[in-house]
C-alpha positions in Angstrom: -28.2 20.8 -28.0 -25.9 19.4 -30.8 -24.9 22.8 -31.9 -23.9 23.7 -28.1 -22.1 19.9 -27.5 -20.2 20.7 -30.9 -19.0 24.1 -29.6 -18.2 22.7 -26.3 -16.0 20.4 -28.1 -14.1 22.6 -30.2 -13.5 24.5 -27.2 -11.9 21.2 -25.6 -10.2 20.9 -28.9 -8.3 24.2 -28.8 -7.2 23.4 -25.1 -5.8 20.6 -26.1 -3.9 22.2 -29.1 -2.8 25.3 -27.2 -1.6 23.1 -24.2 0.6 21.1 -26.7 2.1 23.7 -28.4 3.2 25.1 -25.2 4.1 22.1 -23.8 7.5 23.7 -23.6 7.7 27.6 -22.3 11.2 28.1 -24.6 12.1 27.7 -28.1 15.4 25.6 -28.1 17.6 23.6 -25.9 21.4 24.6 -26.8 23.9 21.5 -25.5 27.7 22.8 -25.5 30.8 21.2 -24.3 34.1 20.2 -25.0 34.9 19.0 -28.2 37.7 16.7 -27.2 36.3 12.9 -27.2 37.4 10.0 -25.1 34.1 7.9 -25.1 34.0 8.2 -21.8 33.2 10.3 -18.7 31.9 13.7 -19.7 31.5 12.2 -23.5 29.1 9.6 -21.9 27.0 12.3 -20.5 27.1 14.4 -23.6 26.1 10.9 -25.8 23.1 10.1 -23.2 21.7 13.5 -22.6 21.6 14.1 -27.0 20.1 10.5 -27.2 17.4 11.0 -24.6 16.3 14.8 -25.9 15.9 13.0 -29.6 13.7 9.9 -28.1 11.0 12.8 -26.2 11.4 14.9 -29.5 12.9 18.1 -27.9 14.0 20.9 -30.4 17.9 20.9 -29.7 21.7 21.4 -31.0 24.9 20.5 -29.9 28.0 22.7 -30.4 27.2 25.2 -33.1 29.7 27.4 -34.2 27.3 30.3 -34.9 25.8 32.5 -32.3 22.9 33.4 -33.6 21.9 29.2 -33.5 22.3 29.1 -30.0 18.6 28.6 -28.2 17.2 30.3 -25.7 17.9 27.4 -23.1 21.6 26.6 -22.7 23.4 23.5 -20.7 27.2 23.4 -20.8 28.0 20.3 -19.6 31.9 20.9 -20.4 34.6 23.5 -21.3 34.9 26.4 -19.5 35.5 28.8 -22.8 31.7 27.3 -24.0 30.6 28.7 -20.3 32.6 32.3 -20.7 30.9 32.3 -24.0 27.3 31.2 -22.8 27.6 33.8 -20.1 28.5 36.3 -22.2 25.3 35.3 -24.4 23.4 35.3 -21.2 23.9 39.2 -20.7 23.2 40.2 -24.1 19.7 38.6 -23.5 20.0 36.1 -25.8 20.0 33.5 -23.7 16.6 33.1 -21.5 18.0 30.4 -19.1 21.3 28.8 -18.9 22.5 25.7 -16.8 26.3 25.1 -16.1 27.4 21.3 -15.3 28.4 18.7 -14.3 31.7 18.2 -15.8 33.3 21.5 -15.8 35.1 21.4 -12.9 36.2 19.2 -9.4 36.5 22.3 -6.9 33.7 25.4 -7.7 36.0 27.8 -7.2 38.0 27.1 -9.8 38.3 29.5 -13.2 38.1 32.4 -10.9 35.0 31.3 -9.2 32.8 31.9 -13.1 30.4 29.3 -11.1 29.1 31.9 -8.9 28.1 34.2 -11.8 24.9 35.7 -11.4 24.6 35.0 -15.1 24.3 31.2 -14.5 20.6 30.3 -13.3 21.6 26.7 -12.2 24.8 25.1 -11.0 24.5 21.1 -12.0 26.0 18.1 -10.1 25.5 14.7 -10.6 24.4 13.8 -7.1 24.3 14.4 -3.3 27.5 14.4 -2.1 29.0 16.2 -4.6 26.3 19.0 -3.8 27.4 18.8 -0.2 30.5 19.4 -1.4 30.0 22.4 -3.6 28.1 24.2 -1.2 30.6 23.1 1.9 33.1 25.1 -0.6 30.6 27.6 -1.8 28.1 28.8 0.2 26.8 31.1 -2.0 25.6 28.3 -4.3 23.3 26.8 -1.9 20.3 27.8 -3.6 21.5 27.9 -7.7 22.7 23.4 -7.5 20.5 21.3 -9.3 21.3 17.5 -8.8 20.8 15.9 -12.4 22.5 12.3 -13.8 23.2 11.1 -17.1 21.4 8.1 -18.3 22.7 4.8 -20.4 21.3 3.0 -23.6 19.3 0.4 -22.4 19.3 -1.1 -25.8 22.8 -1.5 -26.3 23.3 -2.3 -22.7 21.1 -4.9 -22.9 22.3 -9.2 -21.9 21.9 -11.1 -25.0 21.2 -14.3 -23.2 20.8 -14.4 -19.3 21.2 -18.2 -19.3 24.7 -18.5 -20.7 26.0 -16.8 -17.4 28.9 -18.6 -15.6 27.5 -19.1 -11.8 30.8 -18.5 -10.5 32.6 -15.8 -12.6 32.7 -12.7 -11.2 33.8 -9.4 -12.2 36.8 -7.3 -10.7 36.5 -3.8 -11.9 39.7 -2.1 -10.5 39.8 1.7 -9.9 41.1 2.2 -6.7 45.0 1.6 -5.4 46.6 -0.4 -4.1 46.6 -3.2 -6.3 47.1 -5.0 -3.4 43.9 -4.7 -2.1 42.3 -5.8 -5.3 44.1 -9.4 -5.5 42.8 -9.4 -1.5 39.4 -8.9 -2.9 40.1 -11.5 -6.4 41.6 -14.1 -3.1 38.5 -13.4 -1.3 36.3 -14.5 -4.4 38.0 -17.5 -4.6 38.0 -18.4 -0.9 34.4 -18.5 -1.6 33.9 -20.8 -4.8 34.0 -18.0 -7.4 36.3 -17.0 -10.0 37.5 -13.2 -10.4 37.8 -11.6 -13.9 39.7 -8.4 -13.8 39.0 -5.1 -15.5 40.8 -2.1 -14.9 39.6 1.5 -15.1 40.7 3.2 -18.4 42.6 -0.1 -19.9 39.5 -1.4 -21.5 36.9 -0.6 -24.5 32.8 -1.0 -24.2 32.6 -3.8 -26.4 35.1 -6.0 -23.9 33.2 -4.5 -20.8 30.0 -5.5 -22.3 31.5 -9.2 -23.7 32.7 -9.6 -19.2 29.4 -8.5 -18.5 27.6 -10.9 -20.3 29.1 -13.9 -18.7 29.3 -12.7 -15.1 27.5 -13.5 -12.3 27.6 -10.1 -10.6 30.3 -7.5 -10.5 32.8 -6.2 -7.7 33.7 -2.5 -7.8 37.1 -1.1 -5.9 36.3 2.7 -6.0 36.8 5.2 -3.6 34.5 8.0 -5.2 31.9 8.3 -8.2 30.2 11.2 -8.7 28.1 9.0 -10.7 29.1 5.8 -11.7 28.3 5.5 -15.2 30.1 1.6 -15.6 27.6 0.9 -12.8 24.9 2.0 -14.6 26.1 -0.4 -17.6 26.5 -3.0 -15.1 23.2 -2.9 -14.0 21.7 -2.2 -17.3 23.1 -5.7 -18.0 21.3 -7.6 -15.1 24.6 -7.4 -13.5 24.0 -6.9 -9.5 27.2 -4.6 -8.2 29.0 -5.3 -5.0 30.9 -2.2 -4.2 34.2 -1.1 -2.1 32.1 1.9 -0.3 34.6 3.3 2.7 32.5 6.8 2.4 35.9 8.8 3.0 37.7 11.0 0.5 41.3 12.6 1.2 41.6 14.9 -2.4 42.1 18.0 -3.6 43.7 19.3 -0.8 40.6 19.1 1.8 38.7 16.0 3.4 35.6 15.4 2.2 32.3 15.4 5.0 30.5 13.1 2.3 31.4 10.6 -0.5 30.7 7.4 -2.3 31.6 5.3 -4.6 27.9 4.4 -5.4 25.8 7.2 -5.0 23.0 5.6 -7.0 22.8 2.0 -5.3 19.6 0.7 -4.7 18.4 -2.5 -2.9 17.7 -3.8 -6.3 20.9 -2.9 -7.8 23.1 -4.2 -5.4 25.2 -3.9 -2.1 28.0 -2.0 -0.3 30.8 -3.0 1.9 33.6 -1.1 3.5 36.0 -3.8 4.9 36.9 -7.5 4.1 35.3 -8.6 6.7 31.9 -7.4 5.2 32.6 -8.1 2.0 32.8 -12.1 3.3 29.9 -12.4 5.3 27.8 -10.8 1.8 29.6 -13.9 0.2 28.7 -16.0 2.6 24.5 -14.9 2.5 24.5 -14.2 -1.3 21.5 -16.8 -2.0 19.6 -14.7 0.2 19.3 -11.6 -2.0 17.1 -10.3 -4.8 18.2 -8.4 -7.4 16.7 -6.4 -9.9 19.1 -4.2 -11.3 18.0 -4.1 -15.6 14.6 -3.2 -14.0 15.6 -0.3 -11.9 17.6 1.4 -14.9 14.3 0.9 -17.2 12.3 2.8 -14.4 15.1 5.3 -12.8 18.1 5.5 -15.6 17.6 5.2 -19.2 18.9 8.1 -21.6 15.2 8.9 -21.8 14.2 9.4 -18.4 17.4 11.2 -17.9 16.1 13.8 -19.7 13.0 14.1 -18.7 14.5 14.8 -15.7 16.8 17.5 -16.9 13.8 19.2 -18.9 11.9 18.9 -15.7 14.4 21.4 -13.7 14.3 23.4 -16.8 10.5 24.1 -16.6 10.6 24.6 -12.9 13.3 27.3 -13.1 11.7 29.2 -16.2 8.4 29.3 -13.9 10.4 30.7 -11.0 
């Protein structure tokens, strides 16, 4: 009987072994993109998705010069020469599966439609509407868009002390034109007891944006589109509810958009939206009456982590298909 339990368990044992081993079905993850930093944008994504393959201990590399390093799984998040040369890869049979996006380009069939190669197993966005839009442009990508979003660092977005927040400061982040509209919105603040700190879109560094953050009650956003919203994930990371300019119209790139926003990834706990003064007031006006939750929501939804988890998840399923 012991002889037969103890062969019973080695058989478990070897299960067990096996199934970790191939708790991956490929080799390597290969990350390329451009090389040109800004810290911010398609850097952000390029920062979160490294950091998150390093914390679930995922065999990767980023940018290498040499072919012959290049894994079997590729992502270009960036630079259409690193997709040309991917593709390229792809055909030789190097490549086993390769992902293109989400920062290569704002129309699909731009760089003489390379999007719609067969060579490319899955076409990346970073959320709904920008898929509507893709396949309202390209209909033959219906079936090759994967929606996948980069996460943030909870750690270092992370409030140092929640009690040394001003009741009545608020933040102003400032995409959108007219400025006009935004000293409406800063009046509109005031109107109602609080006091309006401005920030505007590509004039400031993190370590400012973080300092505001830290001393703000909750945040206003004037943006017309985000195909993310990567400060909002900051924001909320912070325990900083978002109140956000949300018309859910776009004008651009020489077509109107059927879908937009400037918050895809709002939640109840995260915040709310509003598309005209008048709205914005009356969520003045009630702003006892809501709950927040937005530093738990990025712990469960949007961490660099869970990010990608997600991504390696849409990995697995495609190698399957």
């Amino acid at each position: 009987m012991l002889k037969n339990e103890f062969i019973f368990f080695i058989f478990l044992f070897t299960i067990q072994i096996a199934s970790i081993l191939d708790a991956n079905s490929f080799k390597k993850i290969t990350i390329l993109s451009t090389t040109n930093v800004s810290g911010r944008g398609p850097d952000s994504v390029v920062r979160s998705l490294v950091a998150g393959l390093q914390e679930i201990n995922v065999d990767y590399n980023h940018n290498p010069e040499d072919d012959a390093q290049i894994g079997d799984v590729v992502v270009v998040l960036s630079d259409i020469g690193m997709l040309s040369r991917a593709i390229n890869l792809k055909r030789s049979g190097q490549i086993k599966l390769l992902l293109a996006g989400p920062n290569l380009m704002i129309k699909p069939s731009e760089h003489n439609n390379i999007l719609s190669s067969a060579e490319i197993d899955r076409v990346i966005v970073p959320c709904d509407w920008v898929r509507t839009a893709y396949t309202e442009q390209e209909p033959s990508l219906t079936d090759h868009i994967a929606m996948w979003y980069a996460g943030v660092d909870a750690a270092r977005w992370m409030p140092a002390h929640e009690s040394a927040r001003d009741t009545n400061k608020v933040l102003v982040y400032w995409k959108t034109e007219p400025e006009s509209f935004c000293i409406e919105v800063e009046n509109t603040l005031r109107k109602f007891g609080f006091d309006p700190v401005r920030i505007r879109y590509g004039a400031y560094n993190q370590g400012e944006y973080k300092n505001i953050l830290e001393q703000v009650r909750f945040a206003v956003f004037i943006s017309i589109s985000e195909s993310q919203g990567i400060a909002l994930a900051e924001a909320w990371a912070m325990n900083v509810p978002t109140i956000n300019w949300d018309p859910e119209t776009l004008v651009a790139h020489g077509r109107v958009y059927s879908e937009c926003s400037s918050c895809p990834y709002l939640s109840v706990a995260t915040g709310l939206r509003w598309k005209n003064i008048g709205e914005f007031e009356t969520i003045l006006g009630n702003l006892d009456s809501y709950e927040f939750s937005p530093r738990e929501w990025v712990l469960n939804n949007m961490t660099d982590r869970v990010s990608a988890k997600e991504l390696l998840e849409t990995i697995e399923k495609q190698i399957k298909i």
